[in-house]
N, C-alpha and C positions, 0 to 999 in steps of 0.2 A: 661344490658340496664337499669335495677332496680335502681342502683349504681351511672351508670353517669349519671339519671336523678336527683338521689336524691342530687349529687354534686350539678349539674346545679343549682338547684330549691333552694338551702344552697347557693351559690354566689349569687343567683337573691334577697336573704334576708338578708346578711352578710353586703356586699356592699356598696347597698344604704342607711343599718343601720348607716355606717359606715360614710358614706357622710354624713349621714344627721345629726349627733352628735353636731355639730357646731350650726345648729339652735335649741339645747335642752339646757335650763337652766342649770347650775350646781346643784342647788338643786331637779333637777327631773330624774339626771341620775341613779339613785338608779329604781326607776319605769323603765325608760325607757330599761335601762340594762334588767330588769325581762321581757319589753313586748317583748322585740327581741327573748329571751332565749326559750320564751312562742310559739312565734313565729317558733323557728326552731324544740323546739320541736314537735306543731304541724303536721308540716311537715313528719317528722320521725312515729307520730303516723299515718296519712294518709299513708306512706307505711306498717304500720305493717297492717293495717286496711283493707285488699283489698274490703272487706264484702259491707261496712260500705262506701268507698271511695266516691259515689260522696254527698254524706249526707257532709261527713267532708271535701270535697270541698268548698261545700256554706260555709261552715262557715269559712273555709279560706278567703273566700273573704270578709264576715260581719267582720271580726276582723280585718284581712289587712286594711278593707277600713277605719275601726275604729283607731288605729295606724297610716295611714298615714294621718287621718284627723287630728288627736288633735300634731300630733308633722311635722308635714310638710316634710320641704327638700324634696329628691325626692324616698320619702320610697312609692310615689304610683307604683314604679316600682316593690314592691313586689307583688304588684297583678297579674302580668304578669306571674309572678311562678307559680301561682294556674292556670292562663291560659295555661299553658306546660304540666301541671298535667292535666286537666281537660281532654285533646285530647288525648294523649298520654295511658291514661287509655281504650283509645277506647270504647268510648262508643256509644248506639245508635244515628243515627244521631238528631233525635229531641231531647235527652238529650242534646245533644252536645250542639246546638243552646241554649235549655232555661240557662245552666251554664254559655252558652257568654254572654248571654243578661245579665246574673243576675252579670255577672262580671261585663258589661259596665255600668252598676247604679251604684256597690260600686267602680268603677273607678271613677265615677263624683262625687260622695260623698265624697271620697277622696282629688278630686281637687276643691270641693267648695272653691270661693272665689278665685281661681287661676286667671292669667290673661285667657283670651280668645285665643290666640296666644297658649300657652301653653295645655290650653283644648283641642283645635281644634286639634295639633300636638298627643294629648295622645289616641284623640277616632279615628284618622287615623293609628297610634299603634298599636290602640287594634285590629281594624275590619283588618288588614294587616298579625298579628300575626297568627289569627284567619283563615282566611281563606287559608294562609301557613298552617298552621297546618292541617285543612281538607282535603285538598288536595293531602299533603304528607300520611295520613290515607289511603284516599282510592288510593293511586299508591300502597302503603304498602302491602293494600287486593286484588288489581290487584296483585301484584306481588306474594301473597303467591296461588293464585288461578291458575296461570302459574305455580307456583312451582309442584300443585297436580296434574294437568292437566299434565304434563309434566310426571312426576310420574306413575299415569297412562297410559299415551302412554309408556311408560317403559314395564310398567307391563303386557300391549297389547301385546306390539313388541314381549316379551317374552312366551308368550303364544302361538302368531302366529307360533314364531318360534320351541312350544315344538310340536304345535300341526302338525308342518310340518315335523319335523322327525319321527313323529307318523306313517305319510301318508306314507311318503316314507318303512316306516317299512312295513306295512300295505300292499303298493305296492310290495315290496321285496318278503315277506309271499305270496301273492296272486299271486304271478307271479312264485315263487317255484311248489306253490300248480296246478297250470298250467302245470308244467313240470311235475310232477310226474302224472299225471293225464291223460300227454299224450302218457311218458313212456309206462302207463300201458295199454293204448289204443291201440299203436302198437304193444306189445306184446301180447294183445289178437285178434289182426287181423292175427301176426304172427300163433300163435298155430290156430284160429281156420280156418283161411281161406287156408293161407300156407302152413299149415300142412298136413291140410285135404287132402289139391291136392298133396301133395307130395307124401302117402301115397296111393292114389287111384293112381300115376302112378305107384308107386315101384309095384303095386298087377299086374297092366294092364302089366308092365315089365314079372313078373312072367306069365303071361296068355300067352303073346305073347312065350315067351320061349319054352313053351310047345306045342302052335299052329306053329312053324315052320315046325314041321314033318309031322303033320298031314293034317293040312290045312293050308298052305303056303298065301293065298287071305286074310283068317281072321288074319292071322299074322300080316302081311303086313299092315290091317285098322286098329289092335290095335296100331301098332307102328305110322301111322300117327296120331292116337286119343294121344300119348303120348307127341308128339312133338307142339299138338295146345297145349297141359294142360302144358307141360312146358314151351313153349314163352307166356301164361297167367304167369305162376307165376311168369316169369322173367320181366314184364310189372308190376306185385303187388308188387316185390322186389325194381323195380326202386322208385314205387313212396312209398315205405316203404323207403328207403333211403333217398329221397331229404326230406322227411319228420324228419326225424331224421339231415341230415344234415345241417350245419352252413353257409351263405354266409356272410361272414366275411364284406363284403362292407356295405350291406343290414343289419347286425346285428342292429343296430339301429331304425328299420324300420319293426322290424321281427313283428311287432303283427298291422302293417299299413291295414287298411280292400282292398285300392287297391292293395298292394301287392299280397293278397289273392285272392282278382279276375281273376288277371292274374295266381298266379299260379293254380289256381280251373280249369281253362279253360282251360292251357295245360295239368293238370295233368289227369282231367277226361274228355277232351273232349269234353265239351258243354258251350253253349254262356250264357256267365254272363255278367251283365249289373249293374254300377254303378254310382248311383247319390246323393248330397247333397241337401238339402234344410235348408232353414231356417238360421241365423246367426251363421255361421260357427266359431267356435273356441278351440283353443287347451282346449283339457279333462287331467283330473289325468292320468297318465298312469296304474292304477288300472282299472281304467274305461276302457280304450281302449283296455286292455287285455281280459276284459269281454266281449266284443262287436265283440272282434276279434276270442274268441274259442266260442261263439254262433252261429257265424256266418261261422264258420269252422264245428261248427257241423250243422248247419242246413243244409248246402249246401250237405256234405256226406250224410246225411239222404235222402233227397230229389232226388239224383241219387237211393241212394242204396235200399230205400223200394218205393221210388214213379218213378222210370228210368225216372226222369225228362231229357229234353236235354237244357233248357231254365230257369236260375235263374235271378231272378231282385233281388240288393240290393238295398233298400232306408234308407239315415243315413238323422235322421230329429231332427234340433235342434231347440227348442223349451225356453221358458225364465226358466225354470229352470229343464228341465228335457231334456232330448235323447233320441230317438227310433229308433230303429233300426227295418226293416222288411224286412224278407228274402220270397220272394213270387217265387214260381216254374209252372211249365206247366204238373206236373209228375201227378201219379192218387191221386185223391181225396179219403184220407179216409173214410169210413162210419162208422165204430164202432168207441167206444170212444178211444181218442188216450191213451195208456198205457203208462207209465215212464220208459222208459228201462234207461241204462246204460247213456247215451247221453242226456237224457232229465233229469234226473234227478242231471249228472253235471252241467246243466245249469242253473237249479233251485238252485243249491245250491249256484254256483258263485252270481247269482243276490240275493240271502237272508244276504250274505255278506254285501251289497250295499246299500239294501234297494230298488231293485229292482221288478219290474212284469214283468209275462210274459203272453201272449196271442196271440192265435191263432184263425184264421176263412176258411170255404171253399167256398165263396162265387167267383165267378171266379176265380176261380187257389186258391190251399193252400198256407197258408201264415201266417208266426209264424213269431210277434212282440216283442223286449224287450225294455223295458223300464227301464231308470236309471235316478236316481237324479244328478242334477249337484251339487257337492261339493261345496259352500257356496254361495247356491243361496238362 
């Protein structure tokens, strides 16, 4: 840009040197040759000059306007050079303005004595140049200002987009950590629940064996006491199974908190109740996994230490946060509640999150979790 302006600004003084040769004496072409020479070198010095540039503007235009006064023809059109240079340098807009201004004097200086016709046409010129030129500046700064703007929503998009494969990791991880976690939950109901009854029937087996001879009545009650403890285990097997099992339709859906209602109520038997409030709308699926094995454990808790028959779930969505509360009809604890296995899964999933959680036993017990909404 340096280059073709500096051509430009070398044809805008080359030129009308050149035109205007005819109206210089032959005995003054010796001088006038050197003021041209003077001239373009100035020119050349204002690009080396960036420092220095609008200093050696003004004086472009005192010696332009100098030159085209004492030799005339239409060498005031070099002024017009210094006005290309002038804008073009970009500069603030109140400099901008007083190097016009000060151009528009040594333009009239220059056409002293011109006709009027002529004057009038050169300072319609100037202020036309002039205000092209401002104009094209700031589209220039508009446009470079879109450019960064632009740039940065780049650099947005791409951040959004690292921060979104983060999530999904993140989700992936915390939905693994779910499964191994429930793995290990079944197989500790297996060994200690399963186990345990299996083990008291095999003894109650060996009892009964040995009461056939003797006492035929007490045989007879242990074998019915063996057949309730075995249609129990096969009632903990079933629901150890569907628990472990996949519904390939529903796999999509697996960690949905209605899905879980309904199956809580067939698998154990009592009325759950569920409801939304608040501006309902899709969570991380991070989230919804947390909400869904809290709410998986509070419900088992609430049967199994409080023989709840009646659980309410409430899902409450709030402007940047979700709570979740699982409220039952079972017995109200009195000591402080202790972190066993189950509550301290739940703690740990919500410290993941950035998660609380909270409980109260003010009519019926009732454990709350609370989560952030992801970029509220």
């Amino acid at each position: 840009m340096n280059k073709l302006l500096n051509r430009i600004r070398t044809l805008l003084v080359a030129i009308p040197a050149i035109v205007s040769i005819t109206a210089v004496e032959p005995r003054d072409y010796a001088v006038y040759t050197t003021s041209v020479l003077l001239a373009l070198l100035l020119i050349r010095f204002v690009s080396a000059r960036p420092k220095y540039r609008q200093l050696l503007l003004l004086a472009e235009f005192v010696y332009f306007a100098w030159v085209a006064h004492n030799y005339g023809g239409v060498l005031f059109l070099t002024l017009f050079s210094t006005l290309i240079a002038t804008y073009r340098s970009k500069p603030e807009l109140t400099h901008s303005i007083a190097l016009s201004i000060a151009g528009l004097f040594a333009l009239l200086t220059a056409l002293q004595g011109s006709p009027l016709p002529l004057l009038l046409s050169a300072v319609l010129l100037w202020l036309t140049i002039a205000a092209i030129l401002n104009a094209s500046n700031e589209s220039e700064v508009k446009h470079h200002q879109i450019e960064d703007l632009y740039e940065a929503l780049t650099a947005s998009h791409a951040e959004l987009e690292a921060a979104r494969r983060r999530m999904q990791q993140y989700a992936l991880q915390v939905e693994q950590q779910a499964q191994i976690e429930e793995r290990n939950r079944i197989a500790k109901d297996i060994h200690d629940d399963l186990g345990h009854r299996l083990i008291r029937v095999k003894m109650m087996s060996e009892a009964a064996l040995h009461l056939f001879d003797s006492d035929a009545d007490r045989a007879r009650s242990t074998l019915k006491q063996i057949r309730d403890q075995l249609q129990d285990s096969m009632e903990l097997m079933r629901r150890t199974v569907r628990r472990i099992g996949s519904d390939q339709e529903k796999d999509i859906r697996r960690y949905a908190l209605d899905r879980l209602v309904q199956e809580s109520a067939a698998a154990l038997g009592i009325s759950v109740t569920f409801r939304i409030t608040g501006h309902a709308r899709p969570i991380y699926p991070s989230l919804e996994l947390i909400l869904f094995k809290n709410a998986q454990e509070a419900i088992t808790n609430a049967v199994r230490h409080g023989n709840a028959t009646s659980v309410t779930i409430e899902l409450v969505f709030g402007a940047e946060h979700v709570a979740l509360t699982i409220a039952n009809n079972g017995i109200i604890p009195d000591e402080p509640i202790a972190d066993g296995l189950g509550m301290k899964g739940m703690k740990e999933r919500m410290a993941l999150i950035g998660g609380s959680m909270a409980w109260e036993r003010e009519g019926g017990f009732a454990i709350t979790t609370t989560l952030p909404l992801l970029g509220s």
